[in-house]
C-alpha positions in Angstrom: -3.5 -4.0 23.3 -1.4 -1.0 23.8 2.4 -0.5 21.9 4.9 -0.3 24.3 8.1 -0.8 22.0 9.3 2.6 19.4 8.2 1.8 16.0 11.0 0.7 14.0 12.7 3.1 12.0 12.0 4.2 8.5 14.2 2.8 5.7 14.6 5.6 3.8 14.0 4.1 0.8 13.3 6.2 -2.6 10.0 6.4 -4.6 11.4 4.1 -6.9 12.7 1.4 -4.2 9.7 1.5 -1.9 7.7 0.5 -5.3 9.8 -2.4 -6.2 9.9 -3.6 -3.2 5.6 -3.2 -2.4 5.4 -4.9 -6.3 7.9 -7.5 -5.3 6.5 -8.8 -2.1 2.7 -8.1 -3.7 4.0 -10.3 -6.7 5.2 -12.9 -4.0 2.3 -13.0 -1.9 -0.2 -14.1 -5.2 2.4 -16.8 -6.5 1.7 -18.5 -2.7 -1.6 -18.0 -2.9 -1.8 -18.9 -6.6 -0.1 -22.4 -5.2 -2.3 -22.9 -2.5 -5.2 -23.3 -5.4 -7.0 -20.7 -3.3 -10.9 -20.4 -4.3 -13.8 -18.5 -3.1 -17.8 -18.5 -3.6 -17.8 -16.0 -1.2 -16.8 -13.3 -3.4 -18.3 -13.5 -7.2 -16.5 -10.6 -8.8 -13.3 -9.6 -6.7 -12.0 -7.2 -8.9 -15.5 -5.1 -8.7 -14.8 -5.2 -5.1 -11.5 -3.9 -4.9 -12.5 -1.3 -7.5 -15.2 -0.1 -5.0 -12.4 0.5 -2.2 -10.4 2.1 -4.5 -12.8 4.5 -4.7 -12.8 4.7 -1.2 -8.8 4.9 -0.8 -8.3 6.7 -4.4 -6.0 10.0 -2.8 -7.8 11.4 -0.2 -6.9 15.1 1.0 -3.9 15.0 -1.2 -3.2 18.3 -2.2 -2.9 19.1 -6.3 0.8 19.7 -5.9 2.1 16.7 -4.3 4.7 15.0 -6.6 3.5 12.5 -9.6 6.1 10.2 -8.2 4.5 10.4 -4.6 0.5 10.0 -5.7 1.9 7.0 -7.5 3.6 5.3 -4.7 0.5 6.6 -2.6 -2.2 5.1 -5.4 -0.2 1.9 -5.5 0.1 1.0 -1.9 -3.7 2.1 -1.2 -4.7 -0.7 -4.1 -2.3 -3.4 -2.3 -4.8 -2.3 1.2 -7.6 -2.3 -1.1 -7.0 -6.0 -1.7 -6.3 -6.9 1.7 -9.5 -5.2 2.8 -11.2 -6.8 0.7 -10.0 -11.0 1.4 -10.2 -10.1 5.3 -12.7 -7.7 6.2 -15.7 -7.7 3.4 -15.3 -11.5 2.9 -13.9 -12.5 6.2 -11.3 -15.0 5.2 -8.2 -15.2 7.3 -7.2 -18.6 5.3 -4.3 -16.5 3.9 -3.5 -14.1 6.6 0.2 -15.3 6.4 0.4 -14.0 2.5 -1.5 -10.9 2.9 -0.3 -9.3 6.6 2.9 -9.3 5.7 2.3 -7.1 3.0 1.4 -4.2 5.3 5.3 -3.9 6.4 5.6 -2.7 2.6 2.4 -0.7 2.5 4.0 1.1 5.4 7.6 1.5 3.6 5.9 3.0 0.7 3.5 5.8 2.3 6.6 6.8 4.4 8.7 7.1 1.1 6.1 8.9 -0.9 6.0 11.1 2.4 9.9 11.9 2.4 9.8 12.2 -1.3 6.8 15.1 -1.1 8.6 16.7 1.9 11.9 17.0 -0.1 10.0 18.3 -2.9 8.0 20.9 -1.2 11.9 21.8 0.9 13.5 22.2 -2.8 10.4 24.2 -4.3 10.6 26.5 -0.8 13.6 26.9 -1.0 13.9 28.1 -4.9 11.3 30.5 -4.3 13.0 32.6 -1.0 
């Protein structure tokens, strides 16, 4: 499958808005799973799983002087993947595919903000050292 269309354009959202609205939808997506009385042998310890990802995602190749604010954003989307990865791919459920893959729209939103917000921060620290 090959993308044909221009991905759609960043929403320019700040640090502080791509988080609420990753925590939002994240908070959303459990309350629909929480009502669906979602269970699974499959996976004893979830959380231990996750945390094992985590590891895997935990800020890769970020340099030391990216932002607070950014490796926040960053840290917090990867855990929100971390979970997803985990329910699809190590258990292989897709049960609740319509809860979780929508959450990648906001994973998205909130790398590309933490993005913006390092670039503008690396412009302004350029820029006060020339």
């Amino acid at each position: 499958m090959v993308e044909t269309l221009p991905l759609p354009a960043p929403a320019w959202l700040s640090p502080g808005e791509a988080d609420a609205l990753l925590a939002r939808a994240t908070d959303e997506a459990a309350t629909l799973i929480e009502a669906t009385g979602y269970h699974s042998d499959a996976l004893p310890n979830p959380r231990l799983t996750v945390g094992t990802l985590s590891d895997f995602y935990d800020a890769p190749g970020l340099p030391a002087s990216i932002p607070g604010r950014a490796a926040k954003l960053f840290a917090r989307a990867d855990r929100v993947a971390a979970i997803i990865e985990t329910v699809t791919d190590r258990i292989g459920d897709h049960s609740l595919d319509p809860q979780l893959l929508c959450l990648w729209h906001y994973i998205r939103q909130a790398r590309m903000a933490g993005v913006s917000y390092a670039l503008s921060d690396f412009a302004g620290t350029v820029r006060r050292r020339a």
